[in-house]
Structure formats: structure tokens, C-alpha cells
C-alpha positions in Angstrom: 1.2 -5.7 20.9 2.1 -2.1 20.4 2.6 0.1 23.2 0.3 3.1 23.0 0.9 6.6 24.3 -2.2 7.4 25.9 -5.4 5.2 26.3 -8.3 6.6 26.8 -11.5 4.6 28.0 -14.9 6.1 26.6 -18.2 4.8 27.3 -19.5 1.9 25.5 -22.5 3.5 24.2 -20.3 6.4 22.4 -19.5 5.6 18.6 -17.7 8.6 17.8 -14.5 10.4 18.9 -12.3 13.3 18.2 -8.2 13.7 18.6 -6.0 16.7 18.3 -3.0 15.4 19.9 -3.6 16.9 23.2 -0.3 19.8 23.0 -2.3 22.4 21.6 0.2 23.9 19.1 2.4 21.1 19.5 -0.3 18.8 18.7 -2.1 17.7 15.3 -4.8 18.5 13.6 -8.5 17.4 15.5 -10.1 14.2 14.0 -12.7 12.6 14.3 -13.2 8.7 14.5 -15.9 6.1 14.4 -15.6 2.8 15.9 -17.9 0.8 13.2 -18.7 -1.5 15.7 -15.5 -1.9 16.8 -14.2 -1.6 20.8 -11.3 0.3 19.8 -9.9 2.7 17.8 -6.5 3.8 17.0 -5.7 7.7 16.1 -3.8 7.5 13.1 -1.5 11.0 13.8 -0.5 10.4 17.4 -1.7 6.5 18.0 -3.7 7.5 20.9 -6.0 4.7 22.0 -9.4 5.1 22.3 -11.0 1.7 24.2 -14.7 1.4 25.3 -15.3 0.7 29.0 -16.4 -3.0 30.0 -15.2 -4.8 26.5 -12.5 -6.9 26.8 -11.1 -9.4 24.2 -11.4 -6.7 20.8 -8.8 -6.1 18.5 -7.9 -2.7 17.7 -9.0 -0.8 14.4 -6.2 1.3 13.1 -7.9 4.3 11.7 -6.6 6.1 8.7 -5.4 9.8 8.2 -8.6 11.7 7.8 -8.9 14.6 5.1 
């Protein structure tokens, strides 16, 4: 298992979430991921961890770079 930086529990009805990195200049650009059914989601810049509350047991999806 990979430790993450941060992990950040959303609610388990959202299906969509955003990432800059958090450091303002010293961050990255801001993202946006869905999790496509998936529990978890994986920023692909600063591997952030974005897990809904109350699901247990899902493996993470490693999101690519987006455009």
C-alpha cells in the first residue's frame, strides 16, 4: 500500500472532485476527477487521496494527468 500525502474523505453521493495541490503557487495545476463508480480516486500530480465517507473495502483508481 502506498502511503498518501493527504486523504481527504468526501461524501459518498459526490462523483466529482477537483485538485490544485493545496500550496497555491507552490502547488499544480487544478483538476478535476471522476470517480466512475469507484470509492476512491488518486490525484495524479500530487497523489492526494480522495476516499468517499462510509465505503470501506475499494481499491483505489489512479487517475491520469488531465489536459
Amino acid at each position: 500500500m502506498t502511503a498518501h500525502p493527504e486523504i481527504f474523505k468526501v461524501d459518498a453521493d459526490i462523483h466529482r472532485v477537483s485538485c490544485n495541490g493545496g500550496h497555491g503557487a507552490l502547488g499544480h495545476p487544478k483538476v478535476y476527477y471522476s470517480f466512475d463508480g469507484a470509492d476512491e480516486v488518486v490525484c495524479g500530480y500530487c497523489d492526494r487521496l480522495f476516499t468517499k465517507k462510509n465505503r470501506k473495502g475499494a481499491k483505489p483508481y489512479k487517475a491520469s494527468k488531465a489536459a
